[in-house]
DRENDO-1510 file (C-alpha; in Angstrom, 1 decimal, always signed):
<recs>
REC; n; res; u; v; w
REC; 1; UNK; -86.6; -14.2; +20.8 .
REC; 2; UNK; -84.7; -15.5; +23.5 .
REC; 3; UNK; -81.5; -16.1; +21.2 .
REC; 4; UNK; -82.0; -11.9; +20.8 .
REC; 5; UNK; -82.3; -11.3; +24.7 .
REC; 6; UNK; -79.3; -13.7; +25.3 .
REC; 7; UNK; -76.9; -11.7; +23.1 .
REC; 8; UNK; -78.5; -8.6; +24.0 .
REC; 9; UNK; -77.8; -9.6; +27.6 .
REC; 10; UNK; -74.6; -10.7; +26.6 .
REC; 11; UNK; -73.2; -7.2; +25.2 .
REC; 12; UNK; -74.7; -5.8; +27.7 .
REC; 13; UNK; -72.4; -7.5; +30.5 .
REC; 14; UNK; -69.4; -7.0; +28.1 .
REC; 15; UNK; -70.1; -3.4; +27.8 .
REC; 16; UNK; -70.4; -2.9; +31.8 .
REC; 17; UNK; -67.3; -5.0; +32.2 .
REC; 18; UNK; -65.5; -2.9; +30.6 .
REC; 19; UNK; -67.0; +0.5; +31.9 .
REC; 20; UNK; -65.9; -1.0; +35.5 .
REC; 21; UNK; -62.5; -1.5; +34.2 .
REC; 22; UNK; -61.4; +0.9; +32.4 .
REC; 23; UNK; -62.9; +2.7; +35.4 .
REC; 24; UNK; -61.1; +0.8; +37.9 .
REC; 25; UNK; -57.3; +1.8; +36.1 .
REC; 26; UNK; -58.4; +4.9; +35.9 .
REC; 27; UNK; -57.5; +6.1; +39.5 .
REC; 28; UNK; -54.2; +4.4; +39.4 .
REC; 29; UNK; -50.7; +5.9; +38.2 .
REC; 30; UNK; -49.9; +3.6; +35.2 .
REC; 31; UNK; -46.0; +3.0; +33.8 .
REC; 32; UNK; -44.9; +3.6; +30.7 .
REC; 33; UNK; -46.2; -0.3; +30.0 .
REC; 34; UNK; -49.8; +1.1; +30.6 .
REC; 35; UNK; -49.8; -1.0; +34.5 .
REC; 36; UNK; -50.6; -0.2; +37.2 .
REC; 37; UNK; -47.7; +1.2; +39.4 .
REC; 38; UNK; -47.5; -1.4; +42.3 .
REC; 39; UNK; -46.0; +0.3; +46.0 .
REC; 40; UNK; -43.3; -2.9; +46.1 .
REC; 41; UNK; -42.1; -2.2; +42.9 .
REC; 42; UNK; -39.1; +0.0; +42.2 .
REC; 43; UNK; -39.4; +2.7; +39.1 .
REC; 44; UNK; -37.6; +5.3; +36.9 .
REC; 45; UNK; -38.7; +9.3; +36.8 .
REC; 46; UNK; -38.4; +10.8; +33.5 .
REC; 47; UNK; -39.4; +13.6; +32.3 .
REC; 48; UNK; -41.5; +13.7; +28.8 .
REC; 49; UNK; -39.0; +15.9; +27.3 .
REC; 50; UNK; -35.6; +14.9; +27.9 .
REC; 51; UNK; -33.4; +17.2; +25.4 .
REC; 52; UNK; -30.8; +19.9; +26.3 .
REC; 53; UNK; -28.9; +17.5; +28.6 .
REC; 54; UNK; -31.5; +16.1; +31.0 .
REC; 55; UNK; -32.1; +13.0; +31.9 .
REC; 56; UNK; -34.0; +10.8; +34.9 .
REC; 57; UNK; -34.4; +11.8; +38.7 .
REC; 58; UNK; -31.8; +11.5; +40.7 .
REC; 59; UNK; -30.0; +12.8; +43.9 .
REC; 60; UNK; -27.8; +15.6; +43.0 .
REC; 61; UNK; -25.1; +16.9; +45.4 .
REC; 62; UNK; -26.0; +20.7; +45.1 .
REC; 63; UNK; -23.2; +22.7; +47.4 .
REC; 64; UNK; -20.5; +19.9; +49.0 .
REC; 65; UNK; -22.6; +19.8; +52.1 .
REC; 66; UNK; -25.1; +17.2; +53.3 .
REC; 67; UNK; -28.2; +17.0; +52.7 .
REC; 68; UNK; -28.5; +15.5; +49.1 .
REC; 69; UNK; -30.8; +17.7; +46.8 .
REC; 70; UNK; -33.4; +16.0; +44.5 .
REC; 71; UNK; -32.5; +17.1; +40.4 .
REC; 72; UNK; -32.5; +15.1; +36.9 .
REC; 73; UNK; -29.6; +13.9; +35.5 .
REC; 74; UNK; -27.1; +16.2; +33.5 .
REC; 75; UNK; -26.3; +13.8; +30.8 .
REC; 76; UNK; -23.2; +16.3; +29.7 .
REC; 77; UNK; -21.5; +14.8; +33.4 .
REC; 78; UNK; -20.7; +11.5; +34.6 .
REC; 79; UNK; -24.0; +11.1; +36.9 .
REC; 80; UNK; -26.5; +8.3; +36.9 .
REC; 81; UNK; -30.3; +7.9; +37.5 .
REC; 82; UNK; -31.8; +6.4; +41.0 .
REC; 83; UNK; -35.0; +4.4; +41.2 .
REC; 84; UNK; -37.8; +5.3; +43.6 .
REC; 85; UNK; -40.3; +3.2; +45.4 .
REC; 86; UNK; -43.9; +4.8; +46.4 .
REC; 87; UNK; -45.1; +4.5; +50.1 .
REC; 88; UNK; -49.2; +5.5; +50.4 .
REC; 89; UNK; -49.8; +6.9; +53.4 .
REC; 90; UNK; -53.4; +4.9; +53.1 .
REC; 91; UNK; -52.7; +1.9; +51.3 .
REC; 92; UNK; -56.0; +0.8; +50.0 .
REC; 93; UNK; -56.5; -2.7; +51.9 .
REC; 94; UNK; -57.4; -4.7; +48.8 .
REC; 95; UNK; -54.0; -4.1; +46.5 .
REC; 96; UNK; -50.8; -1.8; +46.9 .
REC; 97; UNK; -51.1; -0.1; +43.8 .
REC; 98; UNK; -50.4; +3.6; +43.7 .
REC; 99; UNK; -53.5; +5.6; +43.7 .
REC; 100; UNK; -53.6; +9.7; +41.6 .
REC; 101; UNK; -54.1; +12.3; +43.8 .
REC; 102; UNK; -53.6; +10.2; +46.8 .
REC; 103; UNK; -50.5; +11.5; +49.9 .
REC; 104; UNK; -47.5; +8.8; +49.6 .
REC; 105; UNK; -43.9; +9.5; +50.6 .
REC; 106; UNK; -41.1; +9.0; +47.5 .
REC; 107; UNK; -38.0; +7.3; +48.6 .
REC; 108; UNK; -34.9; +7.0; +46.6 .
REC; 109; UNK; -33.5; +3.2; +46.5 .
REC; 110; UNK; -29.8; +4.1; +47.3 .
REC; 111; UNK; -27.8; +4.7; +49.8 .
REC; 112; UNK; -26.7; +8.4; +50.6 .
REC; 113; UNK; -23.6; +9.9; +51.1 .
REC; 114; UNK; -24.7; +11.8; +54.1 .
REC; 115; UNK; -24.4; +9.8; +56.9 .
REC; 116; UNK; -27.3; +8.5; +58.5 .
REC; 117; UNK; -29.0; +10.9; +56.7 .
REC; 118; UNK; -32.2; +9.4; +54.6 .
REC; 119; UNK; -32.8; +8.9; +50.3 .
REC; 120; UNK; -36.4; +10.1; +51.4 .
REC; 121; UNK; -38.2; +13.1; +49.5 .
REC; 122; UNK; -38.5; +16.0; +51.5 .
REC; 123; UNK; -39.7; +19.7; +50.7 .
REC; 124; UNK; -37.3; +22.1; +51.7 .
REC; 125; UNK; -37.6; +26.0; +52.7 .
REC; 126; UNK; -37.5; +28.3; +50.6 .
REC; 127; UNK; -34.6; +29.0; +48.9 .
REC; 128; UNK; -33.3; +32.8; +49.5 .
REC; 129; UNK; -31.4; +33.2; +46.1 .
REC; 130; UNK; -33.8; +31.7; +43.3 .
REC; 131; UNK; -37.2; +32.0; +45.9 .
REC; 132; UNK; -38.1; +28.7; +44.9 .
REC; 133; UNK; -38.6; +26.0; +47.4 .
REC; 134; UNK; -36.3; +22.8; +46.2 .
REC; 135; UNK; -36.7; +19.3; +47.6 .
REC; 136; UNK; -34.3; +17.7; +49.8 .
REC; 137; UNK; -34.0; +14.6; +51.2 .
REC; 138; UNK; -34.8; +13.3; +54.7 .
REC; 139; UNK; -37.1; +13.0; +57.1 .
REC; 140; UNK; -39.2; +16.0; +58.1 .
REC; 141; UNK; -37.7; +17.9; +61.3 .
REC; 142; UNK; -41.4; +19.7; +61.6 .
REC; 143; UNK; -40.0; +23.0; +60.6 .
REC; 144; UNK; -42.8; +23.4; +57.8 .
REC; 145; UNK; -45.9; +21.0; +60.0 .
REC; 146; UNK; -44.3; +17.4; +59.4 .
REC; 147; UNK; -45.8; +17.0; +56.3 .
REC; 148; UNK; -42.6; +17.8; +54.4 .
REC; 149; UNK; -42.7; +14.0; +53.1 .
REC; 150; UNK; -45.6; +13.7; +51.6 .
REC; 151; UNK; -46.4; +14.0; +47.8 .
REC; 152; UNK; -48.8; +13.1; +45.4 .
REC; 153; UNK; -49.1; +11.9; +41.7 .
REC; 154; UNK; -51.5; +14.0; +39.4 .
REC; 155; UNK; -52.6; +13.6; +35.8 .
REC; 156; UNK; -52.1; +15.8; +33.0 .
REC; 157; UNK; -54.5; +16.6; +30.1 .
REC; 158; UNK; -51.9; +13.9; +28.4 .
REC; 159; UNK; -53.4; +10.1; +29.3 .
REC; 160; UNK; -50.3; +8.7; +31.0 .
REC; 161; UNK; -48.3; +12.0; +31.5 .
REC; 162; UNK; -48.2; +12.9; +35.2 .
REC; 163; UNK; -47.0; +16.0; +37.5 .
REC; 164; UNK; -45.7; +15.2; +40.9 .
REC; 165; UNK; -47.1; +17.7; +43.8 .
REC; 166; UNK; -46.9; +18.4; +47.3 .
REC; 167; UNK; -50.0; +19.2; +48.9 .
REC; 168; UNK; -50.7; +16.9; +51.6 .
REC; 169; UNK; -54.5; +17.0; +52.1 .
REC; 170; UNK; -54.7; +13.6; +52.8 .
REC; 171; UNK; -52.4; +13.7; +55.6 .
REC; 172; UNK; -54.3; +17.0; +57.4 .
REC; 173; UNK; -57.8; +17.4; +55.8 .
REC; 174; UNK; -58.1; +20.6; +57.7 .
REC; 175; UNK; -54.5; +22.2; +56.8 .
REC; 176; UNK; -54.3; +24.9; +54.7 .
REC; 177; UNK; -51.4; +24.8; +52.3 .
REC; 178; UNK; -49.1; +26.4; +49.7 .
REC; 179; UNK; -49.0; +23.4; +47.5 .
REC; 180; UNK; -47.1; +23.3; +44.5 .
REC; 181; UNK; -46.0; +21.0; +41.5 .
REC; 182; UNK; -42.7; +19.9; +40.7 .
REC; 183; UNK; -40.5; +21.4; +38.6 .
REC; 184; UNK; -36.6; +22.6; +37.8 .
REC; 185; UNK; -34.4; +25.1; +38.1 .
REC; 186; UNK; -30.7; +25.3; +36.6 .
REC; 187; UNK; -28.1; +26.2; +39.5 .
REC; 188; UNK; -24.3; +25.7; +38.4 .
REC; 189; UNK; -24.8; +23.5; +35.4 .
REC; 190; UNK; -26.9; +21.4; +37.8 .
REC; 191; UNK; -30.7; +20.6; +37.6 .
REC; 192; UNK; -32.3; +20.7; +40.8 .
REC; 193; UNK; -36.0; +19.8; +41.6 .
REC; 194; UNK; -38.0; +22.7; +43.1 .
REC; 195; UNK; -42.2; +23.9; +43.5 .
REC; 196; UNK; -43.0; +27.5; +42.3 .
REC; 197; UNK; -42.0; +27.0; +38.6 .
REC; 198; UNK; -43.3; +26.1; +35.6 .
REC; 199; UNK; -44.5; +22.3; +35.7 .
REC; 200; UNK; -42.5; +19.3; +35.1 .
REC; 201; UNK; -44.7; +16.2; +33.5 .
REC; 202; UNK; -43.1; +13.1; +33.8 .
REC; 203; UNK; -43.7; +9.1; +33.1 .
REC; 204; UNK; -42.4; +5.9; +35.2 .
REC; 205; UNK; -40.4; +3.4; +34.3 .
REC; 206; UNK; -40.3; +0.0; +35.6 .
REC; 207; UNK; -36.8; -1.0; +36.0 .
</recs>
């Protein structure tokens, strides 16, 4: 009898172990390795599909002037793909993994072109010609609240297939916003990253 209640007790811890982990990963954005994605840690963007010419996130130079415009890689031209690292704008005090649904800022792990001008993601105005508003890069000049920086990482249907947002809740509770996921227009045979589109699902890659 007690050789029943130990291994009854026994799966019973194994069960909730499990429950609590699988749990535990489950608020965290996970790479394409299935771990966790780690703030310190520099990573890919890609989208799911990556046919027709595009390729990874990159900075994209979209009209000869500063600043630098956020777009995929046209794999029919000489560009190449920048890594990002993930800032929370809470890190949770235990770990520095990144968290879904949770505000962090996205910063590009390159130097620009632009002088002094930051590889930090940026929501832009809207844009007069396609009336889409594209992201930019640097810091927010508090044209649009000061929250122009601030992002967040959602989940798809798909387990590890994301959509990247801006709708910084976090960072005012009691803002009311036009939020928006990412997704991309073609300008000029270049692919620029923009909100008020269909939605771009993308995975990480640890580089």
């Amino acid at each position: 009898m007690s050789m029943r209640l130990s291994i009854g007790s026994l799966s019973i811890l194994v069960h909730v172990c499990l429950f609590m982990t699988t749990t535990s990963i489950a608020q965290f954005v996970l790479d394409t390795n299935r771990e966790p994605i780690e703030g310190d840690e520099e990573y890919f963007i890609r989208p799911v599909i990556t046919n027709n010419g595009v390729g990874r996130f990159t900075l994209v130079n979209r009209n000869g002037s500063c600043p630098l415009h956020l777009g995929l890689e046209n794999t029919h031209f000489p560009q190449h793909s920048l890594s990002v690292k993930f800032i929370p704008f809470a890190p949770h005090h235990d770990d520095d993994n990144v968290r879904l649904n949770r505000d962090l800022r996205v910063i590009f792990q390159a130097s620009s072109s632009c002088v002094k001008s930051s590889t930090e993601w940026r929501l832009d105005e809207k844009d007069i010609r396609s009336g889409r508003r594209l992201i930019t890069t640097g810091r927010d000049d508090g044209t649009i609240g000061s929250y122009g920086n601030f992002f967040r990482i959602v989940e798809t249907q798909i387990a590890g297939r994301y959509n990247i947002q801006w709708c910084p809740t976090e960072v005012c509770p009691n803002c009311r916003f036009e939020c928006g996921t990412v997704g991309f227009l073609l300008e000029n045979e270049k692919f620029l990253l923009a909100l008020d589109g269909s939605a771009l699902p993308v995975v990480f890659e640890k580089e």
